[in-house]
C-alpha positions in Angstrom: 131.5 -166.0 48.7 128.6 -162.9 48.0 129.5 -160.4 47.0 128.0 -157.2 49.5 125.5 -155.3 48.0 125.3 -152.0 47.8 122.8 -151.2 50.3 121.7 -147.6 49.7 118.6 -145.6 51.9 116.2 -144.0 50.5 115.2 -140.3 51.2 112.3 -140.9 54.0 114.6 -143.4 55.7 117.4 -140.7 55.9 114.7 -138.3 56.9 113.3 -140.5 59.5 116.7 -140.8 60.8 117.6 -137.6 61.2 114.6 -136.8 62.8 115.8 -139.5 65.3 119.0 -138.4 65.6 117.6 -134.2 66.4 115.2 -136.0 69.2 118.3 -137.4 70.9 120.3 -134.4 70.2 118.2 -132.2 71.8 117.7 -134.4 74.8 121.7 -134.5 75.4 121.9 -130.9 74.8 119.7 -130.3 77.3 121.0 -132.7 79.9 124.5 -130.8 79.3 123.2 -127.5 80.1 124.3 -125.2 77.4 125.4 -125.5 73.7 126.5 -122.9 70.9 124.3 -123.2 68.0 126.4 -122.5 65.6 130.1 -124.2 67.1 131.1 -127.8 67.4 128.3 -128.4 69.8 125.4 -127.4 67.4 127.2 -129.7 64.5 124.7 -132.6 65.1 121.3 -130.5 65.8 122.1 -128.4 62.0 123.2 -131.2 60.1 120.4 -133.4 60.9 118.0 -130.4 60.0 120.4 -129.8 56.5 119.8 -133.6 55.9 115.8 -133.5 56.9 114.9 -130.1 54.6 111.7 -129.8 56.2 108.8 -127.9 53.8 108.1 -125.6 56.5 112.0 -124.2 56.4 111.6 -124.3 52.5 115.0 -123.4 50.7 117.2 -123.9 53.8 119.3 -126.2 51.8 119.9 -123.3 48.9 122.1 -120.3 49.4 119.0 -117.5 49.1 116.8 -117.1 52.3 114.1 -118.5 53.1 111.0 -115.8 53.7 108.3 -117.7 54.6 110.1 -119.8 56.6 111.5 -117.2 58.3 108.5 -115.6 58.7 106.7 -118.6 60.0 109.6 -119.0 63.0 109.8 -115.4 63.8 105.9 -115.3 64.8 106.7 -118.4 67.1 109.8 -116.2 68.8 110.0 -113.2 70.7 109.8 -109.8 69.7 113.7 -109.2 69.8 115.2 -112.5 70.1 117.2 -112.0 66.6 119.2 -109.4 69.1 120.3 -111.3 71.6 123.9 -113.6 72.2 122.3 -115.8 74.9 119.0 -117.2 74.6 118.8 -118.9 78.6 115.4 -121.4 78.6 114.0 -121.6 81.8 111.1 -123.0 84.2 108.8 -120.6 85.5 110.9 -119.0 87.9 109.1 -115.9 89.3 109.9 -113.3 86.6 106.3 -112.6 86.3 107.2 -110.8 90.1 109.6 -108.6 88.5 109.8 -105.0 86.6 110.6 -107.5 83.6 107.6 -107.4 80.9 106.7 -110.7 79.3 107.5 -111.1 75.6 104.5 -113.3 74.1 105.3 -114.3 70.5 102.1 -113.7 68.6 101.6 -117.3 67.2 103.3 -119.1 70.7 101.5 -119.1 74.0 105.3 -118.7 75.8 106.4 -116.0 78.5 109.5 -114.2 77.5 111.7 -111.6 79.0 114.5 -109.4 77.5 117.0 -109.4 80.7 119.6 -107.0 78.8 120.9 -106.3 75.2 122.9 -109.5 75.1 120.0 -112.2 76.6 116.5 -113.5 76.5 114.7 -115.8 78.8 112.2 -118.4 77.7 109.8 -119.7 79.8 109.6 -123.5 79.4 106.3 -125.0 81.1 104.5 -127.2 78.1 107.3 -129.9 78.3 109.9 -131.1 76.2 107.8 -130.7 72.5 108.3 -127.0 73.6 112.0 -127.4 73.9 111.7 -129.2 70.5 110.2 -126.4 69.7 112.2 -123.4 70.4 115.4 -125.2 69.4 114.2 -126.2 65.7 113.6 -122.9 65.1 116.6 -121.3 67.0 118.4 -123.9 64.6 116.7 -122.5 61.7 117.3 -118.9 61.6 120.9 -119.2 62.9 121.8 -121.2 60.3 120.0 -118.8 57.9 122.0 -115.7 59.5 125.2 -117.3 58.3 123.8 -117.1 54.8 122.9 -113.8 55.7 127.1 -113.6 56.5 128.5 -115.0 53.6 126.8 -112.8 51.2 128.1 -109.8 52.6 131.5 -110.5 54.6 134.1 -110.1 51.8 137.2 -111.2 53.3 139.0 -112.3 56.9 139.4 -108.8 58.2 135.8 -107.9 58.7 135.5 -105.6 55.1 131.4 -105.8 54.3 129.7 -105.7 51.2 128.1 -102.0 50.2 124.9 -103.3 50.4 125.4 -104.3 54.1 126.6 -101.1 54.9 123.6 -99.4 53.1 121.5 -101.8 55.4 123.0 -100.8 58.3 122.7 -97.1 57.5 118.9 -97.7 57.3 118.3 -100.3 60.4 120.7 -97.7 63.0 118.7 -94.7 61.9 116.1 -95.8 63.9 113.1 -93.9 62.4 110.1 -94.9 60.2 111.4 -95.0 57.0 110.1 -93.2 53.5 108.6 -95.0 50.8 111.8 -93.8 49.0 114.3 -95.0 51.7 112.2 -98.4 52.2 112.6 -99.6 48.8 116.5 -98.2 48.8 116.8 -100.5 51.6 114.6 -103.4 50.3 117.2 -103.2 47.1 120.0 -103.6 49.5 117.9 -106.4 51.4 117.1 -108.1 48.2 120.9 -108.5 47.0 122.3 -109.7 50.6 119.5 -112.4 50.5 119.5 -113.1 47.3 116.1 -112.6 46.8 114.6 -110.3 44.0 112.8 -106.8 45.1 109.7 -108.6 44.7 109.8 -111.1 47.1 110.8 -109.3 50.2 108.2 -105.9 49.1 105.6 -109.0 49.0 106.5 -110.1 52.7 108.1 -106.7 53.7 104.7 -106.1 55.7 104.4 -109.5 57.2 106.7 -108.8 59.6 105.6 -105.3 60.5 104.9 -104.7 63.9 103.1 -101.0 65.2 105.7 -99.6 66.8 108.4 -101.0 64.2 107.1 -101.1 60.7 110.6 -101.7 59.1 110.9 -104.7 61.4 112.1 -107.2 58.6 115.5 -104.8 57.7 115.6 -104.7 61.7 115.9 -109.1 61.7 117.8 -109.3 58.6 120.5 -107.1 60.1 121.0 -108.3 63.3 120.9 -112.1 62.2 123.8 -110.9 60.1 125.6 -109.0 62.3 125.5 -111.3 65.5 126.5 -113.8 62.5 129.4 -111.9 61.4 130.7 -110.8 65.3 130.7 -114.8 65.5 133.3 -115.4 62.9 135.2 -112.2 63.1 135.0 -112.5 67.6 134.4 -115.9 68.1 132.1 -114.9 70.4 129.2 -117.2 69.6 125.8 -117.4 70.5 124.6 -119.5 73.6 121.7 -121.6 74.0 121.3 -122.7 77.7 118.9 -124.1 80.0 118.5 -123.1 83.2 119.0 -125.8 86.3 115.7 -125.4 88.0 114.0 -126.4 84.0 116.2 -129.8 84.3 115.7 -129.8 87.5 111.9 -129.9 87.1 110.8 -131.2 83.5 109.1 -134.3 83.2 107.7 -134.2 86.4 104.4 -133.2 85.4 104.9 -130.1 87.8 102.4 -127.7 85.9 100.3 -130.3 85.1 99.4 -131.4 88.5 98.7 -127.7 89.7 96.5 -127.4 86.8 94.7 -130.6 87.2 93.9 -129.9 91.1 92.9 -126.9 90.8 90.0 -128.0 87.8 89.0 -130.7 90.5 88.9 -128.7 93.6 86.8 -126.1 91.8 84.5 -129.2 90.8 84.5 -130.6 94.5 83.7 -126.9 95.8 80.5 -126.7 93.1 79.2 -130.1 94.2 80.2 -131.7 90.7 82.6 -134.2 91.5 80.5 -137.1 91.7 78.6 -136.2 88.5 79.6 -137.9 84.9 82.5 -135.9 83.6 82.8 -135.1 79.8 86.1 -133.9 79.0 86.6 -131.8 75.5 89.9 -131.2 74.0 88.9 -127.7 71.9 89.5 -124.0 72.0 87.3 -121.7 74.6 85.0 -120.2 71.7 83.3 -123.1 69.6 81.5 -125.4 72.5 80.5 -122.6 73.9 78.8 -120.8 70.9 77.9 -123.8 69.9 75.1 -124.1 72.7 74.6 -120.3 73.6 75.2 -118.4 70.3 72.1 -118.9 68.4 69.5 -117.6 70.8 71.9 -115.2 72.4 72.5 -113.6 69.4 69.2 -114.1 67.7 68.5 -110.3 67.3 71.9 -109.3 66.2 72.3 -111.8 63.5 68.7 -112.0 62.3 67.9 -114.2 59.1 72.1 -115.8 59.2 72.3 -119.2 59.2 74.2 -120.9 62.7 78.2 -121.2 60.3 77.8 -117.8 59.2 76.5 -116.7 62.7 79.8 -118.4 64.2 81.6 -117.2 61.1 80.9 -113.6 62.6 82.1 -114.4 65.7 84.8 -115.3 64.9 86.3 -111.8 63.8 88.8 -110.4 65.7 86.5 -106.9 65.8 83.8 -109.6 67.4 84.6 -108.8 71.0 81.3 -107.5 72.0 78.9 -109.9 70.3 81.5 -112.6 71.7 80.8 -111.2 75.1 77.3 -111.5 75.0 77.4 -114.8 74.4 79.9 -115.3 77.2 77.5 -113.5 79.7 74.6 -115.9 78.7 76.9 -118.9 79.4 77.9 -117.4 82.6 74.9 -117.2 84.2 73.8 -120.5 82.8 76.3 -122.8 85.2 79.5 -122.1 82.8 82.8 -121.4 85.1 85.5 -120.2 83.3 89.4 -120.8 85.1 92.0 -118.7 83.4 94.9 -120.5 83.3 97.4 -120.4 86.6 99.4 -122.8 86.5 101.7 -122.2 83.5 100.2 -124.4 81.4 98.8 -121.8 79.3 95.5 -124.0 79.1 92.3 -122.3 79.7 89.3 -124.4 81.2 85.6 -124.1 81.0 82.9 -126.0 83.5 79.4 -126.5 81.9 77.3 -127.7 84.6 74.6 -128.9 81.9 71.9 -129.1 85.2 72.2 -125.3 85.2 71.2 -124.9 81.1 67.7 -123.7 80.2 68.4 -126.2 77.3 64.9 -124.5 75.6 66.9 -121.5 74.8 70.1 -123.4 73.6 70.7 -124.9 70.1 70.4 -128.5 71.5 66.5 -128.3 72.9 66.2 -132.3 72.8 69.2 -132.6 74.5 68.6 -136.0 76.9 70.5 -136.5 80.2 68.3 -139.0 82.2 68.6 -138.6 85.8 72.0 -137.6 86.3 73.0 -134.5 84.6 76.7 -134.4 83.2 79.4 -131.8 83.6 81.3 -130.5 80.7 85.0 -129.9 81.1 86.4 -128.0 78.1 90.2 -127.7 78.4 92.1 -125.6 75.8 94.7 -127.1 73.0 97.7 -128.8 74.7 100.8 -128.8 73.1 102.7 -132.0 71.9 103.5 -134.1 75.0 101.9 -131.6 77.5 98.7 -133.5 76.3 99.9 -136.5 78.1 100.9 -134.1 81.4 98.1 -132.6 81.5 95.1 -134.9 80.8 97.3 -137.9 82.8 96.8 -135.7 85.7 93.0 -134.7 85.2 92.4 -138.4 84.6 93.9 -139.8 88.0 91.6 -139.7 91.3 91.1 -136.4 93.6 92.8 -136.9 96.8 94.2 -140.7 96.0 90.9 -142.3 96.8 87.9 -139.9 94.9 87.3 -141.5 91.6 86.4 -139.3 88.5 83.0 -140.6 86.4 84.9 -140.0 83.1 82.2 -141.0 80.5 84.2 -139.5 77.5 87.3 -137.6 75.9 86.8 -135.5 73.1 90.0 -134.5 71.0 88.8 -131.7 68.4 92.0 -130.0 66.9 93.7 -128.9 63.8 96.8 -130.9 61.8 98.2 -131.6 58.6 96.3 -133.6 55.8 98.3 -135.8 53.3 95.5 -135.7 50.8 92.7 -132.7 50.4 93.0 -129.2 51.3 92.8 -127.3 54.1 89.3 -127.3 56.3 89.0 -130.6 55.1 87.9 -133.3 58.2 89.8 -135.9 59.6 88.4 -139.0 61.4 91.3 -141.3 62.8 91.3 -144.7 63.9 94.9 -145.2 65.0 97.7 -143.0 66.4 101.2 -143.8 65.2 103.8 -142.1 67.4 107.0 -140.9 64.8 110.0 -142.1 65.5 109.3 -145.1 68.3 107.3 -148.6 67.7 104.4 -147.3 69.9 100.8 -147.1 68.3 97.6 -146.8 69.5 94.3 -148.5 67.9 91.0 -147.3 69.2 87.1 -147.3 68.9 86.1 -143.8 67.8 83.0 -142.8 68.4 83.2 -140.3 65.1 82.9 -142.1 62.2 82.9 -140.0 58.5 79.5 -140.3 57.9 78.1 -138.2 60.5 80.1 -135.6 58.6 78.8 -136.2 55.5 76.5 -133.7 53.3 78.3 -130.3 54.8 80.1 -130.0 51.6 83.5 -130.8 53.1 85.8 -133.3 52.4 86.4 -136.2 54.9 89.1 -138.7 55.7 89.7 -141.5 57.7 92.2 -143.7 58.8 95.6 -143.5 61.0 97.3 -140.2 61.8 100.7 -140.3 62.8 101.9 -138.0 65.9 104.7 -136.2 65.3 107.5 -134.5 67.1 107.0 -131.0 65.8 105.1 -129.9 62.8 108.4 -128.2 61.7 110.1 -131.1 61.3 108.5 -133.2 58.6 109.8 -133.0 54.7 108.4 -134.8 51.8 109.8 -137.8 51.3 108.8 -139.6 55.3 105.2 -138.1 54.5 104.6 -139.3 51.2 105.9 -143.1 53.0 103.5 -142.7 55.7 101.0 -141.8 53.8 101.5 -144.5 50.4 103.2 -147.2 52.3 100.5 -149.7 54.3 100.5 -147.4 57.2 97.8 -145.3 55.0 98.4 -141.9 57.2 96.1 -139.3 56.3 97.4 -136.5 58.7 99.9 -135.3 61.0 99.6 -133.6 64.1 101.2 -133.2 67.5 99.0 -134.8 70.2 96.9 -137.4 69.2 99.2 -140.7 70.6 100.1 -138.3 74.4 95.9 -138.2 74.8 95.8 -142.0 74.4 98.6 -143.0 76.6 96.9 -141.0 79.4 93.4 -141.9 78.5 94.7 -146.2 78.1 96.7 -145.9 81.0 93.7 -144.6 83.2 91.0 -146.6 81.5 92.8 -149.9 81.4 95.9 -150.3 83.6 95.3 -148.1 86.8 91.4 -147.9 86.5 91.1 -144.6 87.8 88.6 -143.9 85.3 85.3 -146.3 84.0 87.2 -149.1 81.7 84.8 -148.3 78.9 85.3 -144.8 78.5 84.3 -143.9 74.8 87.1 -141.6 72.8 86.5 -139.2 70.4 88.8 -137.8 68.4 88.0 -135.4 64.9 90.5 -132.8 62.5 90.3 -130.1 60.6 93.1 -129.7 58.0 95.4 -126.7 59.1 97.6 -127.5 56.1 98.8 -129.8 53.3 102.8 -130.3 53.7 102.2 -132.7 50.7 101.3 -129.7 48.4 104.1 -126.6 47.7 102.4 -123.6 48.8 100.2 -125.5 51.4 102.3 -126.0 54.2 101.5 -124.1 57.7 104.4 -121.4 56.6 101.9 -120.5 54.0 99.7 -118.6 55.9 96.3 -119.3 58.5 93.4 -120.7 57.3 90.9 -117.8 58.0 87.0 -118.1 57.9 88.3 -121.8 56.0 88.5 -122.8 59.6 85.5 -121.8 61.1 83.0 -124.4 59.1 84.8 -127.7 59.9 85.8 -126.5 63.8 82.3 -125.7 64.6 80.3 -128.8 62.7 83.2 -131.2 64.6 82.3 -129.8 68.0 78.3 -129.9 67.0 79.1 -133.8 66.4 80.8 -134.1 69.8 78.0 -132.5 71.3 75.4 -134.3 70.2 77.0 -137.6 71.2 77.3 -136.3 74.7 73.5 -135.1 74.8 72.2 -138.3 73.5 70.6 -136.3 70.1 70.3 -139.2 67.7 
């Protein structure tokens, strides 16, 4: 008889794993209703994370805090959300009707509403990778509070550290502090989070908001202190999820709306039965891209086009981005702010109505039937699949759309270059199931080649959230014979829908050409590179506007 051998897994199969075991966690959380993050409930959700180590969380395996990390979740969360017991996710339910103000995290396109001291509501209407979402990170800080409460609860009966009260002393005053009394309370900071006085006076700011500029104390003591009441109390935070959300996710709710709306608008403008060319971008770069250069031609005489888009692209830009706008407006663009709560905004180019002389694309060649331009804003995660599944199907069961192309221009993670570097995939490799998705692209790397920017190509794999992925499963995807070259979140949703319509229900023409291009947000392969790092800045402005220039010229037939 063999003997058994010791069959041992390696670090990416433990990663991938756990990743697999948060996906069905969250799933049965949700379809339970409530949980408590940090009680018997919330056992599976924060060991799987412990287990995972994801770069983005950095050192949320050691017993110092993680600063960027925490920086990098706070920015996705509502102003205030460190304060509250219950955290209650919801559907859009109406509180946009009520004296409640929405909470919008600065780097999260979410509604949010403080209801009282004790709870927050989060408005849920971009599908489950937003649940995903908001739980990951929930996950994350709670589990670095209790850090937070082991460095400075000294014993059963509730004595604190004097560098927690000294904290305290600072936070409750509740008025900007002194330069002296801001590094007196960074000292204390930097002990309870074992941390040195340099790193949290290098981040200190970061988390400075206008009306609180000694935020980070503010976060650092109410993560401990809710921590603390936990232990001491028992009385433990609460995530739950409201019965209308269960109620209504995964029905593709929002999306519809969304979708109807874009096609009524095209139905009322006489554009329905023209070729539709549907762009997956943000609502700046296909614009400028055709209007900037001649609207603009005064303002930024002698720049070339990237560093004319490189000014626009300042945030004090508003009225040089207006003037753009106001050219495209009265040149057939229709803009629909976003109503549904998808928080996707739309633009309508109808190209019949461009004095294409005065655009950057003079030769552009339509033939006899001129096309219409639908640029939709970034989706997030599986919303892609909501949303473009429903632009995709007919209008009123019976009108057919003349889809002649998608267009997928976005940002992700690289697994070998540098951020702004391009990305040309040829495959989409959903995480965690068998699914993948081969295609024809009509981008190839050598269109891009000459711009003095590095380009890859090959299959991307479409992840489950950018804040889960650790070392170990990328190197394997990316050495193994999978030959990954990026990460991102929608890629494999886009191509369901766009398959699905093209080949199986036929809604659109069976030939429909894809096109899909990256620009590299971050390298999760290289310390100091992940997305917790920082933005990319002007970095970003080069490769998003030459990828859209490339889609472009495709659709206007400019060999």
């Amino acid at each position: 008889m063999k003997e058994g051998k010791n069959i041992s897994r390696t670090r990416a199969q433990e990663s991938s794993a756990a990743i697999e075991k948060m996906y069905i966690t969250m799933r049965h959380l949700f379809n339970r209703g409530f949980y408590k993050p940090m009680g018997i409930s919330g056992d599976t959700l924060r060991e799987a994370l412990m287990t995972l180590r994801p770069e983005i969380y950095g050192n949320i395996a050691d017993e110092k805090v993680e600063l960027k990390g925490l920086l990098y979740v706070i920015e996705r969360l509502p102003v205030g959300i460190e304060e509250c017991r219950f955290i209650n996710l919801t559907s859009d339910e109406g509180y946009s009707k009520s004296h409640f103000q929405a909470i919008i995290p600065p780097k999260r396109r979410r509604n949010c509403y403080r209801i009282d001291e004790e709870q927050m509501n989060v408005e849920i209407t971009r599908g489950r990778s937003d649940i995903y979402d908001i739980l990951t990170h929930l996950t994350f800080i709670f589990i670095e509070s209790h850090k937070i409460k082991n460095r400075v609860l000294l014993d059963d009966g509730g004595e604190v550290s004097r560098d927690w009260l000294k904290l305290e002393q600072a936070v409750l005053k509740n008025e900007k502090l002194s330069l002296i009394e801001k590094e007196i309370a960074i000292s204390h900071a930097a002990n309870i989070l074992a941390r040195t006085f340099e790193d949290v006076l290098e981040i200190y700011d970061d988390f400075a908001s206008e009306e609180v500029p000694d935020r980070f104390l503010h976060i650092i003591f109410w993560l401990g202190k809710l921590a603390i009441e936990e232990v001491l109390t028992n009385n433990k935070r609460t995530i739950t999820f409201s019965p209308i959300l269960r109620e209504r996710l995964g029905h593709h709710i929002h999306g519809e709306i969304w979708a109807t709306h874009i096609k009524e608008v095209l139905k009322e403008n006489q554009l329905l039965g023209r070729p539709i060319h549907i762009i997956s971008a943000n609502m700046h770069s296909v614009m400028n891209s055709i209007f900037a250069k001649n609207a603009l031609k005064t303002t930024f005489k002698g720049k070339s086009d990237f560093e004319v888009f490189g000014e626009l692209s300042k945030s004090s830009a508003y009225e040089v981005r207006n003037k753009v706008k106001e050219v495209a407006l009265k040149q057939g663009m229709i803009f629909l702010p976003e109503t549904a709560g998808t928080n996707i905004d739309v633009q309508i180019f109808d190209t019949a109505k461009i004095d294409w002389a005065t655009t950057s694309f003079p030769n552009a060649n339509f033939g006899d039937e001129k096309p219409v331009l639908i640029v939709m804003d970034y989706a997030f995660g599986e919303q892609a699949y909501e949303t473009v599944d429903e632009l995709l199907k007919p209008y009123k069961k019976n009108i057919l759309l003349n889809v002649q192309s998608v267009s997928i221009m976005g940002k992700a993670g690289i697994l070998e270059g540098d951020k702004g570097d391009i990305m040309i995939p040829n495959a989409h490799i959903n995480e965690g199931t068998a699914d993948n998705y081969f295609f024809e692209n009509e981008l190839i790397p050598e269109m891009f080649e000459g711009n003095d920017i590095a380009v890859f190509s090959g299959s991307m794999v479409t992840v489950l959230g950018t804040s889960l992925q650790n070392r170990d499963l990328l190197k394997f995807f990316h050495e193994s014979t999978w030959s990954v070259i990026g990460l991102e979140m929608e890629g494999s949703h886009y191509q369901k829908a766009i398959q699905s319509a093209s080949k199986i229900r036929k809604s659109i023409p069976k030939d429909v050409k894809v096109r899909y291009a990256y620009y590299a947000s971050d390298n999760p392969l290289e310390t100091g590179s992940t997305l917790a790092s920082g933005g990319l800045g002007t970095t970003g402005v080069k490769p998003t506007y030459l990828i859209t220039i490339k889609i472009l010229e495709q659709i206007f037939n400019i060999s």
